[in-house]
MDAnalysis code that builds the backbone (N, CA, C; Angstrom):
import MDAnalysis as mda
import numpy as np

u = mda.Universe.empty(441, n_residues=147, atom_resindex=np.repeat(np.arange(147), 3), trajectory=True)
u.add_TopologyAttr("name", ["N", "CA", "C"] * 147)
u.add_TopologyAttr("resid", np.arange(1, 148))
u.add_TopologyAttr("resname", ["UNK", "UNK", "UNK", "UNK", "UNK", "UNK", "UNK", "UNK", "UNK", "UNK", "UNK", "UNK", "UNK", "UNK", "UNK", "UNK", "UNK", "UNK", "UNK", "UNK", "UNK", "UNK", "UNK", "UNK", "UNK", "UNK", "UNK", "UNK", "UNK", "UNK", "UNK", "UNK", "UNK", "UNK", "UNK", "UNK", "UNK", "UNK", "UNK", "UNK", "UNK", "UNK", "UNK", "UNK", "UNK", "UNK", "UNK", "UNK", "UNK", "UNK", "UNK", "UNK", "UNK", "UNK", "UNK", "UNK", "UNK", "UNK", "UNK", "UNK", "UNK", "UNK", "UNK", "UNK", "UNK", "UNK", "UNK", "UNK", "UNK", "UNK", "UNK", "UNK", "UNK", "UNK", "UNK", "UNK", "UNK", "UNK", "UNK", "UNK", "UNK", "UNK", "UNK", "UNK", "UNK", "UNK", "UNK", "UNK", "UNK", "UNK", "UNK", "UNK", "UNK", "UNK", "UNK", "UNK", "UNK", "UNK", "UNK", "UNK", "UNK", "UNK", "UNK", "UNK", "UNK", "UNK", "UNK", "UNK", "UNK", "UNK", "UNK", "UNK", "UNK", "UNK", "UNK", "UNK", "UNK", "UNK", "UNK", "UNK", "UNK", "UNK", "UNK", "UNK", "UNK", "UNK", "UNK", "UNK", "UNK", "UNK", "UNK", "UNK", "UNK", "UNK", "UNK", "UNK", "UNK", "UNK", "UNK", "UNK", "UNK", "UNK", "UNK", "UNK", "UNK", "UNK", "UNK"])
u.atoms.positions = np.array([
    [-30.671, -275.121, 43.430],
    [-31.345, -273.955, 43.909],
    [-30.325, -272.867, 44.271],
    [-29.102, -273.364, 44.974],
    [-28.047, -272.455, 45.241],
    [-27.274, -271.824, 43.911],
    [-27.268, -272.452, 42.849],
    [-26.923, -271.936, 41.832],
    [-27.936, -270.716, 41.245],
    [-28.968, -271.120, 41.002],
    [-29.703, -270.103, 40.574],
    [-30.065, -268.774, 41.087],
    [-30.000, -268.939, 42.518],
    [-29.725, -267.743, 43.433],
    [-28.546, -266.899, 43.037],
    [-27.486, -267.724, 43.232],
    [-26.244, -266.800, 42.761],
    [-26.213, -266.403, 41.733],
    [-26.814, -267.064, 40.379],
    [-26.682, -266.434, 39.070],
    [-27.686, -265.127, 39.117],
    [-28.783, -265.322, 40.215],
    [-29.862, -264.267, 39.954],
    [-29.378, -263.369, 40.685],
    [-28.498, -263.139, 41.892],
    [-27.828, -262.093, 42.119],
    [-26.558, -261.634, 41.371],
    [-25.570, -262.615, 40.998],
    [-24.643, -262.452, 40.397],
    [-25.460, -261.055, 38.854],
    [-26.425, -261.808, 38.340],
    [-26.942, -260.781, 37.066],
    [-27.441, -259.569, 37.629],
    [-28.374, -259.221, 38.664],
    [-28.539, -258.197, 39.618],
    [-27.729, -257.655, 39.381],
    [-26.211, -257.596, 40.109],
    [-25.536, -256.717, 40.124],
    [-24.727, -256.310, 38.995],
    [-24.373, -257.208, 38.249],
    [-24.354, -256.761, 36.969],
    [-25.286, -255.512, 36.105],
    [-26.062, -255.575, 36.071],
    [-27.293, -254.723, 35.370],
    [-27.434, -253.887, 36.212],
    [-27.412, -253.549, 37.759],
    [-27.500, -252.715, 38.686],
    [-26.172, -251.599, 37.761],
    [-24.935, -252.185, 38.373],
    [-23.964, -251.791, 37.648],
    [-23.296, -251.170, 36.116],
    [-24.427, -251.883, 35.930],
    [-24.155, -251.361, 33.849],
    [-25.364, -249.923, 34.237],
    [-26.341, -250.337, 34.710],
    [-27.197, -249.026, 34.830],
    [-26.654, -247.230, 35.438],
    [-25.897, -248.089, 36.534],
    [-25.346, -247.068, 37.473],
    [-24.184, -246.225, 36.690],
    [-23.130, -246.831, 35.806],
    [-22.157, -246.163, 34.695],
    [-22.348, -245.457, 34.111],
    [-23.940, -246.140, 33.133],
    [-24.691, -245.526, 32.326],
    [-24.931, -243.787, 32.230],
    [-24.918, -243.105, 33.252],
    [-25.240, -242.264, 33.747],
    [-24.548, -240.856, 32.860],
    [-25.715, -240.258, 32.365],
    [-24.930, -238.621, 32.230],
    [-23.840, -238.217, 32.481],
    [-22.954, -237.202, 31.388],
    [-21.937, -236.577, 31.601],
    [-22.350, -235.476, 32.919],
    [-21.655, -235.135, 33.646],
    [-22.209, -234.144, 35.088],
    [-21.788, -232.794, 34.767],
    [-22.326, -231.614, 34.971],
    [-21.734, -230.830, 34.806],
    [-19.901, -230.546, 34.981],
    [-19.493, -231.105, 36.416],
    [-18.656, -230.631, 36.487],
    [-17.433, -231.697, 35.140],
    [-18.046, -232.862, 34.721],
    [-17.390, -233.363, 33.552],
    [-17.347, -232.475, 32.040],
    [-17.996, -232.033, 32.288],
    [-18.531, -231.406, 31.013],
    [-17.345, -230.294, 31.311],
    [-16.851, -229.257, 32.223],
    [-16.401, -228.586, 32.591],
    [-15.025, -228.985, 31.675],
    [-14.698, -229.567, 32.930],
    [-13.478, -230.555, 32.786],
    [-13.203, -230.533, 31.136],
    [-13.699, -231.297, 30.617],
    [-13.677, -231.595, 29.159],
    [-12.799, -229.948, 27.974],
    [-14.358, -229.137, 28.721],
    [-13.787, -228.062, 28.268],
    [-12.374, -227.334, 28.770],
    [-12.058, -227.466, 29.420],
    [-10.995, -227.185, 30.314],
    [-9.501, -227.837, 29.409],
    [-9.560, -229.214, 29.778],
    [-8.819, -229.669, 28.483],
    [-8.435, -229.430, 27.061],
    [-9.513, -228.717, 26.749],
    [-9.479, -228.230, 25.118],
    [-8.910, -226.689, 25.230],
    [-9.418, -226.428, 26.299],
    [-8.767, -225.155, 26.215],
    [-6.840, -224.643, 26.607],
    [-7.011, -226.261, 27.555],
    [-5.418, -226.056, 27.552],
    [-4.436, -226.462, 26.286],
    [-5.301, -227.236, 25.584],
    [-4.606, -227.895, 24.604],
    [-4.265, -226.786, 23.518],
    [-5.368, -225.807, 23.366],
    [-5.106, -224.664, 22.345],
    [-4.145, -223.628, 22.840],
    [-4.283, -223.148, 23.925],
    [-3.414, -222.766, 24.493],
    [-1.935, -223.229, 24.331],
    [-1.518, -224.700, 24.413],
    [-0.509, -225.192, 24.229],
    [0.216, -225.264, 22.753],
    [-0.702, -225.115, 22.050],
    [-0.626, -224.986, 21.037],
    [0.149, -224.026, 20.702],
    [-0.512, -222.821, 21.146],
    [-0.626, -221.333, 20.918],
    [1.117, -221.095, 21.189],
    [1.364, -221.585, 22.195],
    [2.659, -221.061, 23.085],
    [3.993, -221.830, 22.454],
    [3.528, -223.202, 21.729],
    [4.153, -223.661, 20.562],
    [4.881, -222.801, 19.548],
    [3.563, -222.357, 19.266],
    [3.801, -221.351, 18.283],
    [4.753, -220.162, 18.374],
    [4.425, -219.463, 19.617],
    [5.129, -218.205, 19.800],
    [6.497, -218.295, 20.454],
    [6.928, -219.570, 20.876],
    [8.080, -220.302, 20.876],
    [9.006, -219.996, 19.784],
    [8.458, -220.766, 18.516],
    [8.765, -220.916, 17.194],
    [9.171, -219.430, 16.862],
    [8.742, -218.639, 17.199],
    [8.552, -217.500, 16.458],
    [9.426, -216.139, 17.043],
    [9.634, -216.575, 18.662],
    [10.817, -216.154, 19.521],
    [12.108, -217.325, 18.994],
    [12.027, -218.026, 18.948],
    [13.336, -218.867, 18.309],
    [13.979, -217.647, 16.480],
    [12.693, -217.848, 15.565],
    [13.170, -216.996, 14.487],
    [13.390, -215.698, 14.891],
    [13.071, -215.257, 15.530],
    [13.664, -213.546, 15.708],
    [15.095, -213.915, 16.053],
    [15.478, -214.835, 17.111],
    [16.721, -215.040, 17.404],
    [17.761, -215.439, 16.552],
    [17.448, -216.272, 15.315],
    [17.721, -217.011, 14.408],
    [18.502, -215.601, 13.285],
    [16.878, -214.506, 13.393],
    [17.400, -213.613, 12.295],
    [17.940, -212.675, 12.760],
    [17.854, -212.605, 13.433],
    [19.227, -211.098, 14.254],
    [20.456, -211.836, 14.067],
    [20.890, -213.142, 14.731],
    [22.439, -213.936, 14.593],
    [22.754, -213.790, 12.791],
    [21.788, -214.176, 12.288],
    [21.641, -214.356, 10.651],
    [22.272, -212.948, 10.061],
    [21.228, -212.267, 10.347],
    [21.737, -210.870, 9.610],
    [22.868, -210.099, 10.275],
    [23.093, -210.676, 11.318],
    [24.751, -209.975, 12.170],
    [25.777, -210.620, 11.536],
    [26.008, -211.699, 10.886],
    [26.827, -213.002, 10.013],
    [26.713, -212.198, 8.929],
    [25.924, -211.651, 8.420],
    [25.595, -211.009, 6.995],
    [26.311, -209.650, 7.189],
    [26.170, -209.171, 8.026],
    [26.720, -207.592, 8.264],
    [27.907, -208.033, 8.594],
    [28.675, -208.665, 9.260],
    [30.414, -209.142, 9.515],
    [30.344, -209.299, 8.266],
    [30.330, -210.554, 6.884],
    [30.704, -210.307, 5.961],
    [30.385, -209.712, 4.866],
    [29.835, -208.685, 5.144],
    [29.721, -207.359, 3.975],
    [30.849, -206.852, 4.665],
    [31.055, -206.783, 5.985],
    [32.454, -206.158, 6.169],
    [33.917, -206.428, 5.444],
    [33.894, -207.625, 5.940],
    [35.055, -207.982, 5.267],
    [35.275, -208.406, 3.913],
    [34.232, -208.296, 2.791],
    [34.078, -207.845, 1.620],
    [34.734, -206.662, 1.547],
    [34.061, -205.749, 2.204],
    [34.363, -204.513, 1.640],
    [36.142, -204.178, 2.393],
    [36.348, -204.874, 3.235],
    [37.820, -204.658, 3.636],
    [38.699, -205.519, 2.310],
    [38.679, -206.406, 1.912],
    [38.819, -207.195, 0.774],
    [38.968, -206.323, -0.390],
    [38.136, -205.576, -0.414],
    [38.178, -204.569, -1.609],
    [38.962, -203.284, -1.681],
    [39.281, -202.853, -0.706],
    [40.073, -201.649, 0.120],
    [41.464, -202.209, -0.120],
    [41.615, -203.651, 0.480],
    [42.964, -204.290, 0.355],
    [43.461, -203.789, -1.100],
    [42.237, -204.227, -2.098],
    [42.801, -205.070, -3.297],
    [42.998, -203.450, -4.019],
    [42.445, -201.901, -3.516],
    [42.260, -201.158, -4.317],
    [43.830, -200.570, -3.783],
    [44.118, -200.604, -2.386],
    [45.258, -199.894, -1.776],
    [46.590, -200.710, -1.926],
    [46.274, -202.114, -2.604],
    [48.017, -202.215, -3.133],
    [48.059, -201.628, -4.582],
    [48.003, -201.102, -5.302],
    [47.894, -200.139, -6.021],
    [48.231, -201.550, -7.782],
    [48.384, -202.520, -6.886],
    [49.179, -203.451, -8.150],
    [47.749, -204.107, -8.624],
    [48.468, -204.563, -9.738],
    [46.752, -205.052, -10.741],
    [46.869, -206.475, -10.122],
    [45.493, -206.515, -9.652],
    [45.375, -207.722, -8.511],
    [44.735, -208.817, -10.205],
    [45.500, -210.199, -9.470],
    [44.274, -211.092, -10.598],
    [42.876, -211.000, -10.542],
    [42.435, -211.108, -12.160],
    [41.245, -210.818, -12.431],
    [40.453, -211.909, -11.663],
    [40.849, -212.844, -11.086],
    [40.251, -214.219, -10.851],
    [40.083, -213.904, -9.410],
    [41.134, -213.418, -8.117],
    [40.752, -212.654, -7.137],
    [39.456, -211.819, -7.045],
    [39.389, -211.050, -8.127],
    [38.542, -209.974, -8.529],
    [37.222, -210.808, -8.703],
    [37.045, -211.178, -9.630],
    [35.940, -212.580, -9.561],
    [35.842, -213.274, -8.466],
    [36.360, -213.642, -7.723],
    [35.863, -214.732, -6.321],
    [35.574, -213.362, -5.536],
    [36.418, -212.119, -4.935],
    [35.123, -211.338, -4.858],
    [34.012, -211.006, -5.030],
    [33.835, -210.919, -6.418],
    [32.497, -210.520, -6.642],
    [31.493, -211.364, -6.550],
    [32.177, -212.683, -6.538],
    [31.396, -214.075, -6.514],
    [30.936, -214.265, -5.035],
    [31.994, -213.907, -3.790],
    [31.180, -213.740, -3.039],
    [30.440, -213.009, -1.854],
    [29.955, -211.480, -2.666],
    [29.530, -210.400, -2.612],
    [28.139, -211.143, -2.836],
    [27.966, -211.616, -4.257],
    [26.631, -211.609, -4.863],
    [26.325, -212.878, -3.724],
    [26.927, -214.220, -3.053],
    [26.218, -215.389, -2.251],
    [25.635, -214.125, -1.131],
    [26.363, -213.282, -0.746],
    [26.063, -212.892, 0.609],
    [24.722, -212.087, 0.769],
    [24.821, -211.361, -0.514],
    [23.571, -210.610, -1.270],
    [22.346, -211.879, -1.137],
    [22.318, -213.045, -1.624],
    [21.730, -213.895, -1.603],
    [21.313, -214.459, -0.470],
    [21.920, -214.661, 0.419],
    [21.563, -215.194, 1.393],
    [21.112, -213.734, 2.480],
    [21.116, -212.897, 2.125],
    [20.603, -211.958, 2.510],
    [19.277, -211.914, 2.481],
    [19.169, -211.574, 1.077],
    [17.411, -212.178, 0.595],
    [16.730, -212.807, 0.956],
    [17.308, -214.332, 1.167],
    [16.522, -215.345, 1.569],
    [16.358, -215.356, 2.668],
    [17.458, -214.682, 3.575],
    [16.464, -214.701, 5.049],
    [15.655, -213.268, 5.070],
    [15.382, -212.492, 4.046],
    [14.261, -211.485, 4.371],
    [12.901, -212.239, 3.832],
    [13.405, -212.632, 2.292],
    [12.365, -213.357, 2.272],
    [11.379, -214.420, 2.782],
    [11.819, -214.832, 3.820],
    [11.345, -216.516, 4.604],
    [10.248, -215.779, 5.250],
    [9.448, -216.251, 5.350],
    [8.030, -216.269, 6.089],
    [8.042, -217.636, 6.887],
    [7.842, -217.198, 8.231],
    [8.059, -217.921, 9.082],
    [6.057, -218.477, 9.903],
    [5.805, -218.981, 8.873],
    [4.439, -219.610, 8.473],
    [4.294, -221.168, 8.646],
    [2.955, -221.627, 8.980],
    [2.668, -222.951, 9.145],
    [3.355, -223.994, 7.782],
    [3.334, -223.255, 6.416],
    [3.551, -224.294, 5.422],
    [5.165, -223.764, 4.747],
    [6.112, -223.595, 5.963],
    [7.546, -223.176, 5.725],
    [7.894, -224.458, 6.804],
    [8.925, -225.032, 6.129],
    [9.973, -225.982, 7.167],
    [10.713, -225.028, 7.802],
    [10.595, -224.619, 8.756],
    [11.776, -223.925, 9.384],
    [12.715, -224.539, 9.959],
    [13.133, -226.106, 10.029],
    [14.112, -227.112, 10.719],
    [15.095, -226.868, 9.057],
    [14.361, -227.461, 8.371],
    [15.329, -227.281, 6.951],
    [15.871, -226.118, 6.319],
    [15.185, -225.026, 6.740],
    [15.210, -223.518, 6.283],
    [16.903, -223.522, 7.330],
    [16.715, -223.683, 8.570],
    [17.294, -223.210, 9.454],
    [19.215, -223.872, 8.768],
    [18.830, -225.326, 8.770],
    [20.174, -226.305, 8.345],
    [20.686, -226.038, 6.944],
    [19.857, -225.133, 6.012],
    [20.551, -225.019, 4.972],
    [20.863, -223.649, 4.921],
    [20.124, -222.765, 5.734],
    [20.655, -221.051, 5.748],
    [22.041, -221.508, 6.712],
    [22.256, -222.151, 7.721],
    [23.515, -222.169, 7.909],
    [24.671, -222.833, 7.553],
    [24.082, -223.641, 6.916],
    [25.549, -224.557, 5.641],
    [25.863, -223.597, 4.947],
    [24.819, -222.951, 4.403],
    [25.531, -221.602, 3.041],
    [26.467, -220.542, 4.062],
    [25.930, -219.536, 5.122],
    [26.799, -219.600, 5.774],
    [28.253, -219.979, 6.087],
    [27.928, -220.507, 6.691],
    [29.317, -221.720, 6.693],
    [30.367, -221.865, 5.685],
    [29.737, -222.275, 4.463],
    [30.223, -221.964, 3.298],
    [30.836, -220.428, 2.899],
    [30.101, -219.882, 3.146],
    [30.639, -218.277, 2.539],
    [31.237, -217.951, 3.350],
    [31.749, -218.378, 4.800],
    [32.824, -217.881, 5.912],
    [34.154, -218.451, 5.053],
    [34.033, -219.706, 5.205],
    [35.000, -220.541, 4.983],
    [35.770, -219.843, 3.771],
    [34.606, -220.017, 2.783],
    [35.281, -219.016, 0.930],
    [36.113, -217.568, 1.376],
    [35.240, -216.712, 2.584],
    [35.959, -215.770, 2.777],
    [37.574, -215.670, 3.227],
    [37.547, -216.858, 4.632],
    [38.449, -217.254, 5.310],
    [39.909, -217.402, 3.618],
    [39.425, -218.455, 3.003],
    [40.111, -218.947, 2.158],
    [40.362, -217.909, 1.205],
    [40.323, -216.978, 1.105],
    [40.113, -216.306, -0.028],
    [41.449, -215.476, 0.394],
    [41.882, -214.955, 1.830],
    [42.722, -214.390, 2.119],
    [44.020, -215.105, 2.152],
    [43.920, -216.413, 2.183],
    [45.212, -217.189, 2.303],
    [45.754, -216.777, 1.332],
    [47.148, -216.839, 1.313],
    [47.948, -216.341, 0.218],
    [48.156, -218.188, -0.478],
    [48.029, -218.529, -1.155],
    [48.413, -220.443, -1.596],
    [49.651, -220.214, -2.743],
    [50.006, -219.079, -3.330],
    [51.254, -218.785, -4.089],
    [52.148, -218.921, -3.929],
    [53.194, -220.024, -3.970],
    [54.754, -220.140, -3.829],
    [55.872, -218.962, -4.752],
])
């Protein structure tokens, strides 16, 4: 008899309990809910304009790297016109060779659209290897290596 009592309260409160859970979202849940979604877009949002304050920063450093070496291109060329001696044609060529990268990488950072379906992590690591590269060519280009 003591068993069945307890099972008949024990289930009572069970079903009391499943009933009582059961219960409607409440307004102020419903709130809530929305509240969440709205921070989440928001977060989103600020993601974004993150991203997008990062590329402005990205392309001002970018195109200031680009404007130093158009400089020293064109000092390169001043050099080569004011020793008055016939510079090698092959000098003359790695100039011009890298006039036209700088031209290039010029482009490509006007061209980049800084858009949902652009990698800008990969955009970023290979606009500055070329970089890098075309300092270095410049750097090297002035060494004298002639014994």
């Amino acid at each position: 008899m003591k068993n069945t009592i307890a099972i008949l309260v024990t289930s009572i409160m069970i079903s009391t309990t499943v009933f009582t859970s059961c219960k409607p979202a409440t307004k102020d849940e419903v709130e809530a809910t929305e509240k969440v979604k709205e921070a989440n877009t928001e977060l989103i949002e600020a993601k974004k304009q993150a991203t997008a304050a990062e590329w402005e920063a990205f392309k001002k450093s970018g195109d200031s790297v680009i404007d130093i070496n158009e400089a020293r291109i064109a000092e390169l060329k001043l050099k080569m016109k004011a020793t008055g001696n016939s510079m090698d044609a092959k000098y003359k060529e790695n100039i011009a060779a890298l006039e036209e990268k700088n031209k290039a990488l010029k482009a490509k950072m006007k061209d980049y659209k800084n858009d949902a379906n652009a990698d800008w992590k990969e955009f970023k690591t290979e606009f500055n290897h070329d970089m890098d590269e075309l300092g270095s060519a410049l750097k090297d280009l002035t060494v004298n290596n002639k014994k």
